[in-house]
PyMOL CGO cylinders between C-alpha atoms (Angstrom):
from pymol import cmd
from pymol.cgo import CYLINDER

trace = [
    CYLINDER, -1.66, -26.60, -44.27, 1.72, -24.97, -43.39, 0.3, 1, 1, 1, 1, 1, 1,
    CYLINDER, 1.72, -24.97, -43.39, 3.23, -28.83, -42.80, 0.3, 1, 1, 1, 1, 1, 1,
    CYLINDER, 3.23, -28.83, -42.80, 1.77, -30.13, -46.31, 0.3, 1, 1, 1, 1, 1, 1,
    CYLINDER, 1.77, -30.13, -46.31, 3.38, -27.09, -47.57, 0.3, 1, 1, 1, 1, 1, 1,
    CYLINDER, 3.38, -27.09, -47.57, 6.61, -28.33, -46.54, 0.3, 1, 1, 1, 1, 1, 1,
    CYLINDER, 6.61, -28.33, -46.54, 6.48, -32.12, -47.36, 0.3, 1, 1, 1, 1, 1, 1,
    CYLINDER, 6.48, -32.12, -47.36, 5.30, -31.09, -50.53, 0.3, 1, 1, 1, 1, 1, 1,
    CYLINDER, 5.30, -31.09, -50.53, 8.66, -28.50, -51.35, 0.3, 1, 1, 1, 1, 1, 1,
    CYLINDER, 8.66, -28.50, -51.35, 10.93, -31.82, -49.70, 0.3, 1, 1, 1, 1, 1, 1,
    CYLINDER, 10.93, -31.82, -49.70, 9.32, -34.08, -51.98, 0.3, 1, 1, 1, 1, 1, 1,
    CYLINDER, 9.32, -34.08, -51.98, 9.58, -31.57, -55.08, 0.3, 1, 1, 1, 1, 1, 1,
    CYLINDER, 9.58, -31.57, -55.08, 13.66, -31.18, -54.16, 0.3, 1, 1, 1, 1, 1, 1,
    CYLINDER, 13.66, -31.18, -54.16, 13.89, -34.87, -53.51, 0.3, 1, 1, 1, 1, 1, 1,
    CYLINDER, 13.89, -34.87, -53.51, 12.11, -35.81, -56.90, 0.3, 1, 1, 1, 1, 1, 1,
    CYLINDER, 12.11, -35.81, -56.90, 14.20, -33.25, -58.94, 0.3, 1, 1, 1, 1, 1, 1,
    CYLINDER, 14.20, -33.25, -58.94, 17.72, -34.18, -57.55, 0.3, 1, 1, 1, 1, 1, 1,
    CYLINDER, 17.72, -34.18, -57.55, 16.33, -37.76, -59.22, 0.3, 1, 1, 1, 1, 1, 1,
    CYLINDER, 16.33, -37.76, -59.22, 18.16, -36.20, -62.37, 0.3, 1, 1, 1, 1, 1, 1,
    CYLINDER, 18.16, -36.20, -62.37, 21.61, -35.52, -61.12, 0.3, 1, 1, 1, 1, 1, 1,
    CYLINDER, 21.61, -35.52, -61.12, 22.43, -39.53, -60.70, 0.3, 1, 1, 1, 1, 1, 1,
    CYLINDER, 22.43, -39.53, -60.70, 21.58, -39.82, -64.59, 0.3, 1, 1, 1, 1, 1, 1,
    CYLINDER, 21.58, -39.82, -64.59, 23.31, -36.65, -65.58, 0.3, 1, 1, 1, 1, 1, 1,
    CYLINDER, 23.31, -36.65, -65.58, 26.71, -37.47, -63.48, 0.3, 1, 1, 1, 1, 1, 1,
    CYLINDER, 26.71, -37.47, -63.48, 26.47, -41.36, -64.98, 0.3, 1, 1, 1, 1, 1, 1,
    CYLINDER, 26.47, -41.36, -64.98, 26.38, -39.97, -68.67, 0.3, 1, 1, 1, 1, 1, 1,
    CYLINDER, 26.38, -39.97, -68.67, 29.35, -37.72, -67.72, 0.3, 1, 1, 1, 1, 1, 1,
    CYLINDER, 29.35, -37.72, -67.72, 31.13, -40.08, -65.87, 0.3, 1, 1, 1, 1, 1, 1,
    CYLINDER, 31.13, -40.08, -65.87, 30.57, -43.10, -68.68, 0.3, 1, 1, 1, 1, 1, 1,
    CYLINDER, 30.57, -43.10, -68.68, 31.00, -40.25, -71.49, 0.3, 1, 1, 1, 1, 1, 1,
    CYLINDER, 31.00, -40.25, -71.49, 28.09, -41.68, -73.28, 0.3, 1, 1, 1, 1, 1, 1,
    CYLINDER, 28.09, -41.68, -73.28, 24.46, -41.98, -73.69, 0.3, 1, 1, 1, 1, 1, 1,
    CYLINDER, 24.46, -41.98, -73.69, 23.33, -44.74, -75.67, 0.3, 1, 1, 1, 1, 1, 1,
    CYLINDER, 23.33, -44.74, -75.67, 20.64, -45.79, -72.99, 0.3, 1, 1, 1, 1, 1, 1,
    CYLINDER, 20.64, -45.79, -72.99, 19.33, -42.41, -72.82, 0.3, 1, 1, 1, 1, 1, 1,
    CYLINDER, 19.33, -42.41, -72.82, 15.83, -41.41, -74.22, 0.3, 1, 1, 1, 1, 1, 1,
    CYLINDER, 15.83, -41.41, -74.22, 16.44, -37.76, -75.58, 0.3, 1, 1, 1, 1, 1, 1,
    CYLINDER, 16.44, -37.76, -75.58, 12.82, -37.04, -76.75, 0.3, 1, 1, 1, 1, 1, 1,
    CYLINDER, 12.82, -37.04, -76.75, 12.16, -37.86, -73.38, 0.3, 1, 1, 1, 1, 1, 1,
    CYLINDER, 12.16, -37.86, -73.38, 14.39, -35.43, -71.97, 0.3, 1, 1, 1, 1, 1, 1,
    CYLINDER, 14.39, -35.43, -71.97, 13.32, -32.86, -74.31, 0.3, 1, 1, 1, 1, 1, 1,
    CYLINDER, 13.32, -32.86, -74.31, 10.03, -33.37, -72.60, 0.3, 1, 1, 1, 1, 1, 1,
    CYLINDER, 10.03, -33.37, -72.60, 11.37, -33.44, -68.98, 0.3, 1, 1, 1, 1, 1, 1,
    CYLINDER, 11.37, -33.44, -68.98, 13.48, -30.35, -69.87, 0.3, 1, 1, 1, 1, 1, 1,
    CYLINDER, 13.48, -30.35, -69.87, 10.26, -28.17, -71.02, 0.3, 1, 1, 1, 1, 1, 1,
    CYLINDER, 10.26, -28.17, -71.02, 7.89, -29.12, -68.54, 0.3, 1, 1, 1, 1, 1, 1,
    CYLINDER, 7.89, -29.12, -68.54, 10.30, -28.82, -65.84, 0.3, 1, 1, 1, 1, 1, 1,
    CYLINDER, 10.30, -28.82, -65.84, 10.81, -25.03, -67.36, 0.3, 1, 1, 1, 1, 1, 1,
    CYLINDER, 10.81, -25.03, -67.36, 7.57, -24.60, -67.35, 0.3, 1, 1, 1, 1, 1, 1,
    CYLINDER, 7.57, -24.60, -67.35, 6.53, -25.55, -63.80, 0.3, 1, 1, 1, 1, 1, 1,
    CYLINDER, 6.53, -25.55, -63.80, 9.35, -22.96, -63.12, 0.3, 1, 1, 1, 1, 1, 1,
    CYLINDER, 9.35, -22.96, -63.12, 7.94, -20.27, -64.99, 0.3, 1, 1, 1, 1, 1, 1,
    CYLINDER, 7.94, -20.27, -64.99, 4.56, -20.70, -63.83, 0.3, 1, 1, 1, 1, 1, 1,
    CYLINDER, 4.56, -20.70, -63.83, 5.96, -20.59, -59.86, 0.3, 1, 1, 1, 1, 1, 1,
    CYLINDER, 5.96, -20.59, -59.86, 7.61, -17.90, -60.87, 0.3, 1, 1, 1, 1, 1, 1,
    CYLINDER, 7.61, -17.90, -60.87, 4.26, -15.92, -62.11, 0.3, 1, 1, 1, 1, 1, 1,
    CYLINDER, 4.26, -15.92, -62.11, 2.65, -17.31, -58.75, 0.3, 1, 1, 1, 1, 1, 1,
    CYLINDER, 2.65, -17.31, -58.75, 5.09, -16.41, -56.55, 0.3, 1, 1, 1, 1, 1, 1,
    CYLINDER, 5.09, -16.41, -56.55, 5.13, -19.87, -55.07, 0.3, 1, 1, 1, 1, 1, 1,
    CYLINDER, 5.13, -19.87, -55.07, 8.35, -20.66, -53.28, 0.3, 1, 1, 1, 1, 1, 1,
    CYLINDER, 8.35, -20.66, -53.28, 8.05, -24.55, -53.09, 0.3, 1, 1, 1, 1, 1, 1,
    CYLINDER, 8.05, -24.55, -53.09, 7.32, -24.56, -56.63, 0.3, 1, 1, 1, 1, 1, 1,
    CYLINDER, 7.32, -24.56, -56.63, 10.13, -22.17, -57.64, 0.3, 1, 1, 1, 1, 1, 1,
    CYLINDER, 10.13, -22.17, -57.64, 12.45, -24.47, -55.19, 0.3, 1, 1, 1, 1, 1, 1,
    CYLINDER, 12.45, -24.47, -55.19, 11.88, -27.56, -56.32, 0.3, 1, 1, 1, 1, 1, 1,
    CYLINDER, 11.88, -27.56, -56.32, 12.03, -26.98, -60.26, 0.3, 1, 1, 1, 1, 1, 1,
    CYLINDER, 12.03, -26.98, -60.26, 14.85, -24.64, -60.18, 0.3, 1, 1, 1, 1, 1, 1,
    CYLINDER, 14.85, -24.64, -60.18, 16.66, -27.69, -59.28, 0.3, 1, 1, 1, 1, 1, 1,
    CYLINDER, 16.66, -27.69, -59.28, 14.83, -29.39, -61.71, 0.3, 1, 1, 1, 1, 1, 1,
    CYLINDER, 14.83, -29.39, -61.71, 15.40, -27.49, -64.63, 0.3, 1, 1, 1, 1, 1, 1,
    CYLINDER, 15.40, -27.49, -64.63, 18.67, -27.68, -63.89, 0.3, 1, 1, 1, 1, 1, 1,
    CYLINDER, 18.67, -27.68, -63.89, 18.87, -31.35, -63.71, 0.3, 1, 1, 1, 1, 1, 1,
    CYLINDER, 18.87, -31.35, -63.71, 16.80, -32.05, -66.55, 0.3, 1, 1, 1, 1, 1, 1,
    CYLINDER, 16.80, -32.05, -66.55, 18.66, -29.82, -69.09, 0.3, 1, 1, 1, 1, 1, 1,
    CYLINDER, 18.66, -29.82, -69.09, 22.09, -31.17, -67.69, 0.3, 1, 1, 1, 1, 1, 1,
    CYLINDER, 22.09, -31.17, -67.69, 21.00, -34.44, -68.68, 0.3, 1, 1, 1, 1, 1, 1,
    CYLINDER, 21.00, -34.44, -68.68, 19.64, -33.17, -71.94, 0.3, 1, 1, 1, 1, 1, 1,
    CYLINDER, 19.64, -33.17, -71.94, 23.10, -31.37, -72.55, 0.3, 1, 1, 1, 1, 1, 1,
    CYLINDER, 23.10, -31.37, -72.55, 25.29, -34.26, -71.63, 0.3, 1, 1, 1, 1, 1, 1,
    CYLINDER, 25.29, -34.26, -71.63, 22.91, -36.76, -73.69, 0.3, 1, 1, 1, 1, 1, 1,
    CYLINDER, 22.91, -36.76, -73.69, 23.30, -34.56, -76.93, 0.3, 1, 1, 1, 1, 1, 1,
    CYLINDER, 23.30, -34.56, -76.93, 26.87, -34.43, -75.93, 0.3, 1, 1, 1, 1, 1, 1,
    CYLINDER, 26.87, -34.43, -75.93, 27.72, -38.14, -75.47, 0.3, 1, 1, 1, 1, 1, 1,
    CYLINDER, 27.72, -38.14, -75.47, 25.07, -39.45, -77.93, 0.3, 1, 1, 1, 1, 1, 1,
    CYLINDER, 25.07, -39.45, -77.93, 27.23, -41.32, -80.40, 0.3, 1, 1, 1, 1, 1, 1,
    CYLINDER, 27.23, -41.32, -80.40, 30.24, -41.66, -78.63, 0.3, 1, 1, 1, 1, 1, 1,
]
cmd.load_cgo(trace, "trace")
């Protein structure tokens, strides 16, 4: 159980780093036509809420992995609004 524990916190960091490419490429490009924003509005709340909820259980792979995410996911939220007609 203790090694599933572990894949399964890699795999959470691994899958919420997926956001920083996107976020960076919107900053980089300084826009974000291509970018779905009611999609990231629903990436950036569930992501929050996985966080919240592994906060309330206490559950360190959980908390890891969508601390990052949160992060991520808003960033590309916040650069999307940003960028969006430009």
């Amino acid at each position: 159980m203790e090694a599933f524990k572990i894949f399964v916190t890699i795999m959470g960091i691994i899958m919420s780093l997926g956001y920083y490419p996107q976020a960076y490429k919107i900053w980089k490009n300084k826009t974000s036509t291509n970018i779905s924003i009611p999609t990231f509005v629903i990436f950036s709340l569930g992501t929050l809420t996985w966080l919240v909820y592994g906060i309330v259980l206490s559950d360190k792979p959980i908390i890891l992995s969508f601390t990052l995410g949160v992060i991520g996911a808003w960033a590309v939220l916040i650069l999307a609004l940003v960028y969006k007609n430009k």
